[in-house]
TORKOL-4160 file (C-alpha; in steps of 0.2 Angstrom, whole numbers, padded with zeros to 4 digits, m for minus):
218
<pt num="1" X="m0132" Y="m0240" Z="m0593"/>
<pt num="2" X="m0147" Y="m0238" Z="m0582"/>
<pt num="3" X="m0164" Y="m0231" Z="m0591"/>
<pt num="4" X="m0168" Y="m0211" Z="m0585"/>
<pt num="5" X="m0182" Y="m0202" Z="m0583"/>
<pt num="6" X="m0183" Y="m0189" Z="m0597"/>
<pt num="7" X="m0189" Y="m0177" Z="m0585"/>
<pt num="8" X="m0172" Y="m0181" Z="m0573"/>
<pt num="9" X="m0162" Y="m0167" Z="m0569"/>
<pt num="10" X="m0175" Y="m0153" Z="m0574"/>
<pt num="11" X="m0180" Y="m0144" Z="m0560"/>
<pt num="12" X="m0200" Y="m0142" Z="m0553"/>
<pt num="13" X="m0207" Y="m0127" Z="m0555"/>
<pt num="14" X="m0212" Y="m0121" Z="m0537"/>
<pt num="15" X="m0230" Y="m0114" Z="m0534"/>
<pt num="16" X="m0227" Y="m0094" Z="m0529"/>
<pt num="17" X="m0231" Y="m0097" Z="m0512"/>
<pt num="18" X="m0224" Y="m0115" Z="m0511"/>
<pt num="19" X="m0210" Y="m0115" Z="m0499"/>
<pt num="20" X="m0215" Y="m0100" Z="m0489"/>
<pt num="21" X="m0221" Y="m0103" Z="m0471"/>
<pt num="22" X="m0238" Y="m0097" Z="m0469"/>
<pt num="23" X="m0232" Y="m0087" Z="m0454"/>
<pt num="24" X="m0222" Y="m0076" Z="m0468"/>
<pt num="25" X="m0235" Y="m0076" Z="m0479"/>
<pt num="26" X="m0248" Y="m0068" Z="m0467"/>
<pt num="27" X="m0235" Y="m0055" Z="m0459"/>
<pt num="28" X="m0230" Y="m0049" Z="m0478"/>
<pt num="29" X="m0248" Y="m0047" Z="m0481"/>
<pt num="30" X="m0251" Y="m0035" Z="m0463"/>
<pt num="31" X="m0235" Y="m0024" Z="m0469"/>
<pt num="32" X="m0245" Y="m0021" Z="m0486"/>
<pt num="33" X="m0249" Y="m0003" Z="m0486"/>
<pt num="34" X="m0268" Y="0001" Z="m0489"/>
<pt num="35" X="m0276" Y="0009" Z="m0503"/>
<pt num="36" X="m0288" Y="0023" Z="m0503"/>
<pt num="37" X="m0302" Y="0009" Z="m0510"/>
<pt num="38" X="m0298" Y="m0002" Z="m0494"/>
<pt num="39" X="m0298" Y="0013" Z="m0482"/>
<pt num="40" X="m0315" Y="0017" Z="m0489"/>
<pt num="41" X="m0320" Y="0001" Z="m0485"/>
<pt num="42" X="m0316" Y="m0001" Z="m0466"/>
<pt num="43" X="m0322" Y="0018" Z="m0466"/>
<pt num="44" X="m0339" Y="0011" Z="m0472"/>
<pt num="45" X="m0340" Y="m0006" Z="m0459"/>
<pt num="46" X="m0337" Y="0006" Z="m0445"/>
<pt num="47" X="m0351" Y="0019" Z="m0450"/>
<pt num="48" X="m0363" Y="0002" Z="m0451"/>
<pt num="49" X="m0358" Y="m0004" Z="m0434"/>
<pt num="50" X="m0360" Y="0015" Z="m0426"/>
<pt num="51" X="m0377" Y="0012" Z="m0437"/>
<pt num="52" X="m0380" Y="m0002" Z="m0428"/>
<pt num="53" X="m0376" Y="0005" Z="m0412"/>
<pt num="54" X="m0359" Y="m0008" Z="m0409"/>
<pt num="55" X="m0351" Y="0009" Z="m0409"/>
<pt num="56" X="m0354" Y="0026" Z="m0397"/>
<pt num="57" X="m0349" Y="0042" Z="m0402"/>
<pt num="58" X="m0332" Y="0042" Z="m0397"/>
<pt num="59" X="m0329" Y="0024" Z="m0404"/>
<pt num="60" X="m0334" Y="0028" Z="m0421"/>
<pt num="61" X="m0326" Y="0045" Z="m0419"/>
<pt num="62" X="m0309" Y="0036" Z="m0417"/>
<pt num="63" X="m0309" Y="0023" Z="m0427"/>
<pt num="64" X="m0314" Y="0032" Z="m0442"/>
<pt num="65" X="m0300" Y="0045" Z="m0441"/>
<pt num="66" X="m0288" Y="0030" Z="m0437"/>
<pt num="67" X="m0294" Y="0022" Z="m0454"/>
<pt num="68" X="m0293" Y="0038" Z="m0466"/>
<pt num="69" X="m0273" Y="0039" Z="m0457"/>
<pt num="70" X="m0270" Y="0020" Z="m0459"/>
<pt num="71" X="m0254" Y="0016" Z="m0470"/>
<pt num="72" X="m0255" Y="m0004" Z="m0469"/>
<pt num="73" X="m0267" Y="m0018" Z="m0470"/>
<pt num="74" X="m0261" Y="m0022" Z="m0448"/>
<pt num="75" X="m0269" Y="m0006" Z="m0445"/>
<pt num="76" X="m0284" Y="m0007" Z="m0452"/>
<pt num="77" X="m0287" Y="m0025" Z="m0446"/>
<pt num="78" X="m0285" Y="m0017" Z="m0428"/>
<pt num="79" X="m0301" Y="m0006" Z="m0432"/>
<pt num="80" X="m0312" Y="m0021" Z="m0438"/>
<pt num="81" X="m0308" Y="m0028" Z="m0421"/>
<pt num="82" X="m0326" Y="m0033" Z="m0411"/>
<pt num="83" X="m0334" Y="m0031" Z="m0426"/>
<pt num="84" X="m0346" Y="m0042" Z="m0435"/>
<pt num="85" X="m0337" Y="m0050" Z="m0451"/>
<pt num="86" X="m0343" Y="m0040" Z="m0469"/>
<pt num="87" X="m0359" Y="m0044" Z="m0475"/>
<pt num="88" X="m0360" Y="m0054" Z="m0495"/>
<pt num="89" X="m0365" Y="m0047" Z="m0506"/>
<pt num="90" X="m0384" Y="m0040" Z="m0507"/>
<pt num="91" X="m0395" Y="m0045" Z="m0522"/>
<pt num="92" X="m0404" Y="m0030" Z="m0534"/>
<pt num="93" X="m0409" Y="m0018" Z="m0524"/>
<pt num="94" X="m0427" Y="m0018" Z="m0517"/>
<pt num="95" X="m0438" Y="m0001" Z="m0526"/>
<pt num="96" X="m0438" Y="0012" Z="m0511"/>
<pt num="97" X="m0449" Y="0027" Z="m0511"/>
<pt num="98" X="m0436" Y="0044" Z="m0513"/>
<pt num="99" X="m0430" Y="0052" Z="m0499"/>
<pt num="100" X="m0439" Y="0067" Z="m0492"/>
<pt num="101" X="m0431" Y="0084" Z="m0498"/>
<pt num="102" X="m0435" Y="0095" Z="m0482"/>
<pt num="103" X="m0440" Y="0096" Z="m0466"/>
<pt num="104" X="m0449" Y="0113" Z="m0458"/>
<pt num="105" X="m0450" Y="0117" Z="m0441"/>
<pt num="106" X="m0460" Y="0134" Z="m0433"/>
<pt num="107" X="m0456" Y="0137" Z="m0417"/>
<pt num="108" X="m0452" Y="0117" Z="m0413"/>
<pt num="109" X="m0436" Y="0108" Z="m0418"/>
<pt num="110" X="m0430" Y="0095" Z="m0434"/>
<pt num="111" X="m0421" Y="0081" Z="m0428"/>
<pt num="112" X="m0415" Y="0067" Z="m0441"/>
<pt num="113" X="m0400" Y="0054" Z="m0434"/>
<pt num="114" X="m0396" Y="0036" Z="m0438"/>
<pt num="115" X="m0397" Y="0027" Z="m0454"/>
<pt num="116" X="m0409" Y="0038" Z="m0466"/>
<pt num="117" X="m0407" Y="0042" Z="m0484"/>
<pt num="118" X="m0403" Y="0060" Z="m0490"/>
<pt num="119" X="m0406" Y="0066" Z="m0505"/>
<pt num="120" X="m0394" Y="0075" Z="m0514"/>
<pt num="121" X="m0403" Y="0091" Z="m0512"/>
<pt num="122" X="m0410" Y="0095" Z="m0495"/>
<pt num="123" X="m0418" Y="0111" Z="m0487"/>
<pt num="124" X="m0421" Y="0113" Z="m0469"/>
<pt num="125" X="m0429" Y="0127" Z="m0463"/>
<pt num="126" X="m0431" Y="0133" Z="m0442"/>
<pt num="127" X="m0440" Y="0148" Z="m0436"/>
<pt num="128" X="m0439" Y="0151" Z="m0418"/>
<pt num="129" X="m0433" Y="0131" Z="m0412"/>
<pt num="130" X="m0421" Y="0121" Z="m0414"/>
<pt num="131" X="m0411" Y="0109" Z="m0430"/>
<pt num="132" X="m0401" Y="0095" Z="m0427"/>
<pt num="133" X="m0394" Y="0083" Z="m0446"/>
<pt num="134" X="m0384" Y="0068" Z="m0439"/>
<pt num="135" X="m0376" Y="0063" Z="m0456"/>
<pt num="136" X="m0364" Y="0051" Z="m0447"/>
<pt num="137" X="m0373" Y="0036" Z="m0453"/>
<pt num="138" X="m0384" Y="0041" Z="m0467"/>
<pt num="139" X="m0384" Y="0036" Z="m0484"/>
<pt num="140" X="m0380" Y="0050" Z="m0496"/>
<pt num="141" X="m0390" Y="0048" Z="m0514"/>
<pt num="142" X="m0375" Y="0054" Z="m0522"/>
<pt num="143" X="m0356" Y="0060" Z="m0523"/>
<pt num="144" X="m0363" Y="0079" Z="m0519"/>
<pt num="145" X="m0375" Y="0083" Z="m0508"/>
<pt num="146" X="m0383" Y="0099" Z="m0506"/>
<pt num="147" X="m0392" Y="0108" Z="m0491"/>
<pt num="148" X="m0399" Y="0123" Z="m0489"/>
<pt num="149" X="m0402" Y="0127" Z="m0471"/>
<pt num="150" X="m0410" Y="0142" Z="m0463"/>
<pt num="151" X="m0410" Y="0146" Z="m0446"/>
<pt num="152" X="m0421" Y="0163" Z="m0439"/>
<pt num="153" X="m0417" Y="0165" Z="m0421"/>
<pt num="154" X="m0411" Y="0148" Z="m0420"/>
<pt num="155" X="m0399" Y="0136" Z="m0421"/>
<pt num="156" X="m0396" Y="0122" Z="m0433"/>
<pt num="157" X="m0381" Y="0109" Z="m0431"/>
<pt num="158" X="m0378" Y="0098" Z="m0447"/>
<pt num="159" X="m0366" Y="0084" Z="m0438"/>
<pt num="160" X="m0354" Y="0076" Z="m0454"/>
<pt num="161" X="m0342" Y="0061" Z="m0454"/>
<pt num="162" X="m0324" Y="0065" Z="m0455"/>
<pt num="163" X="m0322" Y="0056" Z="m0470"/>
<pt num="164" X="m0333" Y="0068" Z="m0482"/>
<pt num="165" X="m0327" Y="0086" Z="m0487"/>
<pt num="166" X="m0337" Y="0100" Z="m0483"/>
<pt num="167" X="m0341" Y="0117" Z="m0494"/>
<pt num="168" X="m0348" Y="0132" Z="m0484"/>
<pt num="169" X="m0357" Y="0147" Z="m0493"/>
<pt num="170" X="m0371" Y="0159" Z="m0485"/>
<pt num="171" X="m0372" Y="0170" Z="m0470"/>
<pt num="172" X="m0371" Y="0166" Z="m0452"/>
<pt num="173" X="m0365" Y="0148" Z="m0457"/>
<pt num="174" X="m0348" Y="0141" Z="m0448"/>
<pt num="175" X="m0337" Y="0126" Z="m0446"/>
<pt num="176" X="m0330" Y="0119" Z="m0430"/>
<pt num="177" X="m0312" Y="0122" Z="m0430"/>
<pt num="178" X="m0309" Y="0109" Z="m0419"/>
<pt num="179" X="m0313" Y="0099" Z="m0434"/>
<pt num="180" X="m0299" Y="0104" Z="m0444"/>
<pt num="181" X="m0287" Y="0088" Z="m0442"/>
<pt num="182" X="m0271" Y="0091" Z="m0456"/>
<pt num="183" X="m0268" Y="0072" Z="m0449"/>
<pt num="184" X="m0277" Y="0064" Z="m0465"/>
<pt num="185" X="m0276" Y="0067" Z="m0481"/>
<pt num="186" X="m0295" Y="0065" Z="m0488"/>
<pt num="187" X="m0295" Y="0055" Z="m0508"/>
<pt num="188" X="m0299" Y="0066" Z="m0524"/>
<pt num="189" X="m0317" Y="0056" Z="m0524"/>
<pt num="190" X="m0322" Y="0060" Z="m0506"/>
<pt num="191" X="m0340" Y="0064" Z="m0505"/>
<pt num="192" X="m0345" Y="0082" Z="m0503"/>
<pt num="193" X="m0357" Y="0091" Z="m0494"/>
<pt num="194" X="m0361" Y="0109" Z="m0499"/>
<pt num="195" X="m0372" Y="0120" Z="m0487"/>
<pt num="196" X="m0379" Y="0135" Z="m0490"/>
<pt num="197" X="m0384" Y="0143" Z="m0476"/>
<pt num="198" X="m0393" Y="0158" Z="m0471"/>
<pt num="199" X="m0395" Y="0163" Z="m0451"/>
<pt num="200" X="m0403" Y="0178" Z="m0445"/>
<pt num="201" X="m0401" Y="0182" Z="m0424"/>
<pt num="202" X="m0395" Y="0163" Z="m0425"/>
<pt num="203" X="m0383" Y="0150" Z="m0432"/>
<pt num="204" X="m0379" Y="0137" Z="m0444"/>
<pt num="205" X="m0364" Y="0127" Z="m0437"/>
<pt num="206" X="m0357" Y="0112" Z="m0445"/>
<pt num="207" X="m0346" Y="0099" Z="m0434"/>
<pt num="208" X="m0339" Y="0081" Z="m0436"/>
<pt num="209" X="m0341" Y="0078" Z="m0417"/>
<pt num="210" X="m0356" Y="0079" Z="m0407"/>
<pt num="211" X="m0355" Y="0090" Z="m0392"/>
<pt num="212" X="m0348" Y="0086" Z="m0375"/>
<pt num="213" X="m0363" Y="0080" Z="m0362"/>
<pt num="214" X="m0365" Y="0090" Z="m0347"/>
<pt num="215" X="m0358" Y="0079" Z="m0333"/>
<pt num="216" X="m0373" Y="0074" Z="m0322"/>
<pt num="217" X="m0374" Y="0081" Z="m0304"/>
<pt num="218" X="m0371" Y="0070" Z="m0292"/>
């Protein structure tokens, strides 16, 4: 009788993905839907590259809405496209002075847009001028972020991602309606910004698009 090996007839145990062409493998992945944690994350890319300025307005506009909306891992790799590839990750964190906490302006105008750091308690006050708070790309200290913004006889626009939830309290203070998109549902640990504003013969608006540019004459 021939000798046997005493592993004959026993079966190999197959890897998980062992078997299963790659091609499979990659389109299962795509399918997967998206968590909150991963939509946050393409969110943040896009904000970097609209920091950066890969993006305009109307690019990071879109592709941050589309990432809050996006049910599978093939939509938000659609979003990443033309983008630089995420950065490692950084070492301990350089010590960096804190952010200022207000900015005044008498019969002149506050301007703050890009990447700047905002404190979680901010006061802006304009008398007779102009505000304009692009927080589109800044970097918020913490999960709640406060402003006080007065405006007397003038106007004061405080521009927020779409991927934050705003609070409103005061006088003279108001919300673009054109904002309010039911198309996303925004996760239970969403930042929040909370204005209190106060306006006299002016206003305090807050938007999450910027307004549209005049056409130039021709």
């Amino acid at each position: 009788m021939a000798a046997t090996d005493g592993g004959a007839g026993v079966p190999e145990k197959q890897d998980g993905g062992a078997g299963v062409p790659e091609e499979q493998r990659v389109s299962a992945d795509l399918t997967t839907r998206a968590s909150d944690r991963e939509r946050d994350v393409v969110v943040q890319r896009v904000q970097d590259a609209f920091a950066e300025g890969r993006l305009d307005d109307a690019e990071f506009d879109e592709r941050t809405r589309a990432a809050l909306t996006a049910r599978t891992h093939a939509d938000l790799d659609v979003l990443l496209a033309g983008l630089p590839a995420a950065a490692a990750a950084p070492g301990p964190a350089p010590t960096v002075p804190a952010p200022g906490r207000y900015s005044i302006a008498l019969k002149n105008s506050v301007r703050r847009a890009g990447r700047w750091r905002v404190p979680e308690r901010y006061t802006t006050v304009v008398y007779k001028g102009g505000g304009w708070l692009d927080l589109r790309a800044a970097e918020l200290s913490g999960p709640v972020t406060t402003f006080l913004a007065v405006a007397y006889k003038s106007r004061l626009t405080i521009l927020v991602p779409p991927n934050v939830r705003v609070e409103i309290t005061g006088l003279g203070v108001s919300q673009d309606t054109q904002d309010e998109d039911p198309g996303y549902r925004l996760p239970a640990d969403a930042p929040v910004i909370h204005v209190r504003g106060i306006a006299y013969k002016g206003t305090v608006e807050i938007a999450t698009r910027p307004p549209e540019r005049p056409a130039l004459r021709q």
